[in-house]
C-alpha positions as CSV (number, residue, x, y, z in Angstrom):
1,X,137.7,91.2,124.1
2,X,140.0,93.8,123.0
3,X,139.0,97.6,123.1
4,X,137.8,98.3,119.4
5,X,139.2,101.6,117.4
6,X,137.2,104.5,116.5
7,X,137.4,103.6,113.2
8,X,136.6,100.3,113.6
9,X,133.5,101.2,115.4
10,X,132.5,103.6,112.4
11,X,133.0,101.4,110.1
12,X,130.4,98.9,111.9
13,X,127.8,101.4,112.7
14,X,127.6,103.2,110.1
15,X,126.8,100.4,108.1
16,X,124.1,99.5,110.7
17,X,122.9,102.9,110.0
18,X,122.0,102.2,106.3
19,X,118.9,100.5,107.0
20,X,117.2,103.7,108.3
21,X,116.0,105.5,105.2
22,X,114.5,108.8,106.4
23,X,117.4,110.5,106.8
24,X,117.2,113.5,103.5
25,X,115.4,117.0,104.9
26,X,114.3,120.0,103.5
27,X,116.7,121.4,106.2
28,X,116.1,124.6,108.1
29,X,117.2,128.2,108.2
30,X,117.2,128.1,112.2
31,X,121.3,128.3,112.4
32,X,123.6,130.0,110.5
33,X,127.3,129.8,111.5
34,X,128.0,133.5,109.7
35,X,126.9,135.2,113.3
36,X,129.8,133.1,115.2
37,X,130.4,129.1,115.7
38,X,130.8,126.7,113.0
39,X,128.1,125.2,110.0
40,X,125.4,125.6,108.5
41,X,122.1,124.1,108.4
42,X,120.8,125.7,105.6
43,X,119.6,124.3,102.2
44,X,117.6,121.6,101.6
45,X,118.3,117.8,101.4
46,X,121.1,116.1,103.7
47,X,122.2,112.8,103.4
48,X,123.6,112.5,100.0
49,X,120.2,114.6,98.7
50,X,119.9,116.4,96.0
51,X,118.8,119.7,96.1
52,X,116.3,122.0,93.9
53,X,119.5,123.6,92.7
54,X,121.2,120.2,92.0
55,X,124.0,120.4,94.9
56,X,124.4,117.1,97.0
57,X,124.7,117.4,100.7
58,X,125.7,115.0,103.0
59,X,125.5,114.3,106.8
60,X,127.4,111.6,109.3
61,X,124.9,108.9,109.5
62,X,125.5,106.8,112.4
63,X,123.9,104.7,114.8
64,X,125.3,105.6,118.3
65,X,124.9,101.6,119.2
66,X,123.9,98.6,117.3
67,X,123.6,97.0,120.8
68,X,119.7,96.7,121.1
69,X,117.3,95.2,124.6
70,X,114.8,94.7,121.7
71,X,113.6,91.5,120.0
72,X,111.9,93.0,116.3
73,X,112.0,90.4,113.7
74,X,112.6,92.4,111.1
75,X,115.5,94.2,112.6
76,X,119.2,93.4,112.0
77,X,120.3,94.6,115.2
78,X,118.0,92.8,117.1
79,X,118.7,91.1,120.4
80,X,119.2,88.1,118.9
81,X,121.1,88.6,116.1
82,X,124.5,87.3,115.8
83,X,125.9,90.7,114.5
84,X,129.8,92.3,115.3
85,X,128.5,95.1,118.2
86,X,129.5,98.0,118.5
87,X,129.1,101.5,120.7
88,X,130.0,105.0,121.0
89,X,130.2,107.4,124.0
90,X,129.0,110.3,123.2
91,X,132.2,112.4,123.3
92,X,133.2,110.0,120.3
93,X,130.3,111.0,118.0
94,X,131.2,114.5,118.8
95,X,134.5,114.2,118.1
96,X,133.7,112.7,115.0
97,X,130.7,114.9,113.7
98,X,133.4,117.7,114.4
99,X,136.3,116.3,112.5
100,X,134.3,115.8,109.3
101,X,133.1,118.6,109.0
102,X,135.9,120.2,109.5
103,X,137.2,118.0,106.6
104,X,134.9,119.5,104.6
105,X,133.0,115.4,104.4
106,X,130.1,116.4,106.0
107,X,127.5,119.3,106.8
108,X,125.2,117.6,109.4
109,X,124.3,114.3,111.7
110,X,121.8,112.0,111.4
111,X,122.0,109.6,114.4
112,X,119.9,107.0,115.2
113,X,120.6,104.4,118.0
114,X,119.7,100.4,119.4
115,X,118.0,100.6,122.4
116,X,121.1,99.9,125.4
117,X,119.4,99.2,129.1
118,X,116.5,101.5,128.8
119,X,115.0,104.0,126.4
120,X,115.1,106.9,128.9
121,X,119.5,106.3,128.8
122,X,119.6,105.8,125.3
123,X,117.8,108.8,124.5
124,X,119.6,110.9,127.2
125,X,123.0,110.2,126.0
126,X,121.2,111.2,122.3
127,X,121.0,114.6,124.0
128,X,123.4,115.3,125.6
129,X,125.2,114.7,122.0
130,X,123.2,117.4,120.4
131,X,123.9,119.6,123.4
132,X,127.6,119.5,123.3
133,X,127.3,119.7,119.6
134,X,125.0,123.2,119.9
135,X,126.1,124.5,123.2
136,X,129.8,123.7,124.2
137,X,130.7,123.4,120.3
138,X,128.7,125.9,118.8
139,X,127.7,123.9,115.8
140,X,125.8,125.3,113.4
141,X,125.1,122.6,111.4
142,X,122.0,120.4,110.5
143,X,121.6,117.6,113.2
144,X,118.6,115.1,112.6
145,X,117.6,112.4,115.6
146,X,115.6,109.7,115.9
147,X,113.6,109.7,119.2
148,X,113.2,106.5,121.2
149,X,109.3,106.6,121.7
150,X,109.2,104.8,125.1
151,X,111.6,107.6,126.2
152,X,110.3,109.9,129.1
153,X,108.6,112.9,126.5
154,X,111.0,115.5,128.7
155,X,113.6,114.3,126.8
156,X,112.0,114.4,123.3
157,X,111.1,118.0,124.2
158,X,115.0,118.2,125.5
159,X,115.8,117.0,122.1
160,X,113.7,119.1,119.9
161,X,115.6,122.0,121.4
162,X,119.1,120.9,119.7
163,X,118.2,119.2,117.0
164,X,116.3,120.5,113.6
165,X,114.5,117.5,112.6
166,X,113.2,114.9,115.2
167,X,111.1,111.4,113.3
168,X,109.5,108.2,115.1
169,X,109.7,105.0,112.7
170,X,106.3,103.6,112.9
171,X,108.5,100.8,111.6
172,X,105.4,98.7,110.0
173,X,102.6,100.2,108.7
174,X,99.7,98.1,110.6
175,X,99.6,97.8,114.2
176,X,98.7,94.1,114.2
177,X,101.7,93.3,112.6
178,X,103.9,95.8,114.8
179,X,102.4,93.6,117.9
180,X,102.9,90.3,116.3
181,X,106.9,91.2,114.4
182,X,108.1,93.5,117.6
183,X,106.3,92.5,121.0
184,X,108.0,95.4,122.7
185,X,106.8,98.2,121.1
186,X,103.6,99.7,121.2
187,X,102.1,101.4,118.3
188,X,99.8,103.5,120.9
189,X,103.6,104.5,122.4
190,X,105.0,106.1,119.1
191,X,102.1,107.8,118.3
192,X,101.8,109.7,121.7
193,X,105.6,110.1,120.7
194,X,104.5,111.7,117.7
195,X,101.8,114.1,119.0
196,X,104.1,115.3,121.6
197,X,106.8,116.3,118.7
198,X,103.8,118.1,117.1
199,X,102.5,120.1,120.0
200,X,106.0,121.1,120.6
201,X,106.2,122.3,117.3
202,X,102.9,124.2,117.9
203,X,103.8,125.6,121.0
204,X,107.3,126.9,119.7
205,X,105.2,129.1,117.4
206,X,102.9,130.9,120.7
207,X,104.8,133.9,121.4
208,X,104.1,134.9,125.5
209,X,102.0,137.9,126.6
210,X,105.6,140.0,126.4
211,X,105.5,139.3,122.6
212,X,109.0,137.2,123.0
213,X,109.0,134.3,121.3
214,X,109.8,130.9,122.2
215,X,112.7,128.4,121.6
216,X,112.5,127.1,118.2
217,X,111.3,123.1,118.7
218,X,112.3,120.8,115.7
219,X,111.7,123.6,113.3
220,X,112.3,121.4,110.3
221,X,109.6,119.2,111.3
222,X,109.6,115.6,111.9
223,X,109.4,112.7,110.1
224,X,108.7,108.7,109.6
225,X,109.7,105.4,107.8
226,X,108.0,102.2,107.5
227,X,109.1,99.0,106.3
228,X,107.5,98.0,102.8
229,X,107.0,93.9,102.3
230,X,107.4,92.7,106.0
231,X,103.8,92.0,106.5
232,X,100.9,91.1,103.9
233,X,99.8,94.9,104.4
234,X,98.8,96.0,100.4
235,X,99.9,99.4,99.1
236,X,96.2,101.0,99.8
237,X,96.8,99.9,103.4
238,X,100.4,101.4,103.7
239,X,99.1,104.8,101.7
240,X,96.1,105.1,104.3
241,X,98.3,105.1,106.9
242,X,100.5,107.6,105.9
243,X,97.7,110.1,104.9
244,X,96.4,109.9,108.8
245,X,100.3,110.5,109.9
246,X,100.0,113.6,107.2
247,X,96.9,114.8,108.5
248,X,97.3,114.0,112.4
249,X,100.5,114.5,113.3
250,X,101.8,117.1,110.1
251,X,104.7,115.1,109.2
252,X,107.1,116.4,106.6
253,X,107.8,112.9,105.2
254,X,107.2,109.4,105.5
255,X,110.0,107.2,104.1
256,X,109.7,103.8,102.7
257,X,112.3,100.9,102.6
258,X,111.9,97.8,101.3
259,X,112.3,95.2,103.6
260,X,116.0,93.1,103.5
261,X,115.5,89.2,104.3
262,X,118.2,89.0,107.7
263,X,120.4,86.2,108.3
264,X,118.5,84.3,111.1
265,X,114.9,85.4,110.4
266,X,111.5,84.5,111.7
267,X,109.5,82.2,110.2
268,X,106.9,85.0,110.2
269,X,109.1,86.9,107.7
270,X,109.0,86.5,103.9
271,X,112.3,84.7,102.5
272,X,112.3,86.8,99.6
273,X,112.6,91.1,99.2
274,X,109.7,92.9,97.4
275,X,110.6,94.8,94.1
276,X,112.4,98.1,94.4
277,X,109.6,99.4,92.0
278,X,107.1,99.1,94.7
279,X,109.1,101.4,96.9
280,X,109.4,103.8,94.0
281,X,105.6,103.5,93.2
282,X,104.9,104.3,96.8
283,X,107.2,107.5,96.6
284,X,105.4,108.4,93.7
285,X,101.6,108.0,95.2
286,X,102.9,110.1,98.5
287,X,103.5,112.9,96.3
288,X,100.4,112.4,94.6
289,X,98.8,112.9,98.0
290,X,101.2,115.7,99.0
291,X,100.8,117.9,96.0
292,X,98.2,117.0,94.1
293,X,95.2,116.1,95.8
294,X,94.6,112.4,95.5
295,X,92.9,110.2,97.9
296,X,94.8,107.2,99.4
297,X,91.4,105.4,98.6
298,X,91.6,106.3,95.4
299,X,95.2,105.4,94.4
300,X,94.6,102.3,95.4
301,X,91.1,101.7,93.9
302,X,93.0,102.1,91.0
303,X,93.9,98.3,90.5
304,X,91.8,95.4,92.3
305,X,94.6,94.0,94.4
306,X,94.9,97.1,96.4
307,X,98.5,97.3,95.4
308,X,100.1,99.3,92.8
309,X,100.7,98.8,88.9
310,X,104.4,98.2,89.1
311,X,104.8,98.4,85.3
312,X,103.4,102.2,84.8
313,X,102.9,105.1,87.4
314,X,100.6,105.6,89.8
315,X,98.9,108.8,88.6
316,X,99.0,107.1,84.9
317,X,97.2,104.1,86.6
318,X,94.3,106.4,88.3
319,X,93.6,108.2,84.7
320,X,93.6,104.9,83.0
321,X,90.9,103.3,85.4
322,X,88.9,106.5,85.2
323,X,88.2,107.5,81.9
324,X,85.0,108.8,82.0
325,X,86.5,112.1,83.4
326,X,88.5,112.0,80.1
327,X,89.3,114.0,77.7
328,X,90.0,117.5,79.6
329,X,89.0,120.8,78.2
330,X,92.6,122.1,78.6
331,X,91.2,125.8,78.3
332,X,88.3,125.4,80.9
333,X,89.3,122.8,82.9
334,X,90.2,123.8,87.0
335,X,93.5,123.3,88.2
336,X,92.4,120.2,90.6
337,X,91.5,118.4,87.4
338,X,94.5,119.5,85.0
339,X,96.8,118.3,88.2
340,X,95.5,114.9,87.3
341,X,96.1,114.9,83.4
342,X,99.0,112.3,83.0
343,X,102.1,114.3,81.9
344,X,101.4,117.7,83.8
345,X,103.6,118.8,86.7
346,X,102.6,121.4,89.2
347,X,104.9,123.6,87.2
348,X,103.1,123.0,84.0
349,X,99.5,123.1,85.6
350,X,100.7,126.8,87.2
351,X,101.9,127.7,83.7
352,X,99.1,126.6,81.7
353,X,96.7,128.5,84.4
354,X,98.5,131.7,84.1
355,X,98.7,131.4,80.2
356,X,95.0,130.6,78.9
357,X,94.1,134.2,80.4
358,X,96.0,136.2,77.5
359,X,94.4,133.3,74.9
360,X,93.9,129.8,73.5
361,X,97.0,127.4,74.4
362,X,97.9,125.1,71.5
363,X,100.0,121.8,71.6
364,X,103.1,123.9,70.9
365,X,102.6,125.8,73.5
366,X,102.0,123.3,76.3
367,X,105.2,121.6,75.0
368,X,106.9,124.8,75.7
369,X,105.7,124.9,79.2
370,X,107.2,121.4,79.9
371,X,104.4,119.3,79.6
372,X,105.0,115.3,78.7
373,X,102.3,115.7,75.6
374,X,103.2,111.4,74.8
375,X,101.9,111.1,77.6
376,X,98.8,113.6,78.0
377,X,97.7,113.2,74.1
378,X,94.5,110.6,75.3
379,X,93.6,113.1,78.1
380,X,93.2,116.3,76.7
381,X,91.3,118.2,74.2
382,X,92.8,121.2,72.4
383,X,92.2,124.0,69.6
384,X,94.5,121.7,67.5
385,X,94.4,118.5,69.2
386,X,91.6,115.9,69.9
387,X,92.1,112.5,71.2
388,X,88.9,110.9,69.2
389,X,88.7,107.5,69.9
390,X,92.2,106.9,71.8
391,X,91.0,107.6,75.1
392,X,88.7,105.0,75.2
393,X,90.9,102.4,73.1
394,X,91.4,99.0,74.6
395,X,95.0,99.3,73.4
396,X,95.8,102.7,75.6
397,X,97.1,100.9,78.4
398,X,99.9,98.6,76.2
399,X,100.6,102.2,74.5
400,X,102.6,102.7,77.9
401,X,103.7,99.7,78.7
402,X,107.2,99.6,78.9
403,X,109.5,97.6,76.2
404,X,109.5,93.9,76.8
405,X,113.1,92.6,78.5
406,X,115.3,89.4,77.5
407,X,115.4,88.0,80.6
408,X,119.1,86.4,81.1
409,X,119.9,83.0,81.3
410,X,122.7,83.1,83.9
């Protein structure tokens, strides 16, 4: 078989790359290049993210191999799978990581890899990457890896030591149907992967009895994606699960994708791909749970099926199904209950809280503050606004409903 080009390899794995959605970061302040070497890791959001302040930042997203010892259903590169291969050395994704950036293309790397003879090679030739990168290179820049979780934890500790983000995919969000859909994994395996990331975190922040601190480990935290429609796992299950990675292991993100039917797929897999609205609806209930104190048992109570309303949002959803707690006092209310007023942000909820203390807030004022009044007007109670009856109207939920749709014929 003749000796493929760099850019034919790029070309191939970085399109095997695109299935892996947790690649964006809040980034990391660890680096900067303007004490010698080259990039930056600062800002927040890589991988064509967009930041608070609107910029777009991008990183190399690569897999190092699509070559994989690994049988998972649901994955592409599986052993199995009649796919083109590909594989890097690691001197190539060097050379590459360098030459876009210097190109001005790129201000980080986010590589993942298939599994090539054993987890323990695979992940050491993901480190020595990041070390040439940091140490022979003197790159600066944001570098994001995913860990093999059957790797030997000495290298996971090697790797949180080059790279600023580190994430284990829990890849389905059950462990019955990571046993059944991937025999070869172990959900006990990434797990222990995962505490290990955290008490490396931990122990980067014990400074020894000399006062001097530790190397940095990871120090923009880790992360984890699961695969949304693979398995009959509803969206109460998939929320629970993330709220025990949140509280257990202090991840900085879990990442959904909606699962992609695969040329040659089990029997076990759905033919067809859920709705893209699910996936957003998910995103929408982790930051619910992130920032604004719901329950995972509660978003999901919210609608008998366990799943979630895909035709309005899921906080909108929660307030509809619990109306007795409505209207809200807007002037007496605490903030835990005026973060859960349809229409009011964080933002809003800080603003109306530091407001109220100089007087009385009227509509005009919480439409000032950025408030989505069309949607709050049922759920709270002002000087110059009541909702009388509309709260508890049988109509309130079609009031949201979005516009019917002429579906096409062709």
């Amino acid at each position: 078989m003749a000796q493929r080009t760099l850019d034919q390899k790029l070309a191939i794995l970085s399109d095997a790359a695109k299935y892996d959605a947790s690649c964006a970061s809040s980034g990391t302040t660890r680096r900067d290049s303007r004490s010698g070497g080259i990039g930056s890791a600062g800002g927040s959001g890589i991988c064509h993210a967009y930041t608070p302040d609107g910029r777009c930042i991008s990183l190399l997203k690569i897999l190092m191999t699509n070559f994989c010892i690994y049988d998972c259903a649901y994955c592409i590169n599986r052993v199995s799978s009649n796919v083109e291969r590909a594989r890097f050395s690691p001197e190539e994704v060097v050379k590459l990581t360098l030459e876009f950036y210097r190109r001005n293309m790129i201000e980080g790397l986010f590589l993942s890899s298939g599994i090539i003879r054993s987890p323990d090679q695979t992940m050491g030739d993901m480190v020595r990457i990041a070390r040439m990168l940091r140490i022979e290179h003197g790159f600066k820049g944001y570098i994001h890896l995913k860990t093999i979780p059957d790797a030997s934890p000495d290298l996971v500790a090697q790797a949180g030591l080059f790279a600023d983000r580190l994430s284990v995919n829990v890849e389905l969000p059950q462990d019955a149907s990571l046993r059944q859909l991937a025999p070869e994994k172990r959900p006990e395996t990434i797990r222990a992967a995962m505490a290990d990331v955290r008490l490396g975190r931990e122990a980067a922040k014990d400074r020894s009895h000399t006062g001097k601190r530790p190397p940095r480990f990871a120090p923009a935290g880790q992360s984890t994606q699961m695969i949304i429609g693979a398995d009959a796992a509803t969206d109460r299950d998939i929320l629970t699960t993330s709220a025990n990675l949140y509280s257990g292991y202090l991840l900085k993100r879990v990442y959904y994708s909606a699962f992609s039917p695969i040329p040659d797929a089990s029997a076990a897999l759905p033919l067809i791909k859920p709705p893209l609205m699910r996936e957003h609806r998910l995103y929408q209930a982790d930051w619910l749970m992130r920032f604004y104190g719901f329950d995972a048992d509660e978003i999901g109570a919210a609608h008998p099926s366990g799943n979630l309303d895909l035709a309005i949002d899921p906080k909108l959803a929660w307030a509809l199904a619990n109306r007795a707690q409505f209207p809200v006092d807007v002037a007496r209310a605490p903030r835990e209950m005026l973060l859960r007023v349809p229409g009011f942000g964080t933002k809003t909820v800080t603003r109306i809280l530091a407001a109220r203390r100089n007087g009385a807030l009227r509509y005009g004022d919480l439409l000032r503050m950025g408030a989505i009044m069309s949607k709050a007007q049922p759920f709270v109670t002002l000087p110059d606004w009541t909702p009388g009856a509309l709260t508890d109207s049988a109509g309130l939920r079609a009031r949201y409903a979005p516009p019917p749709e002429q579906l096409s014929l062709f």
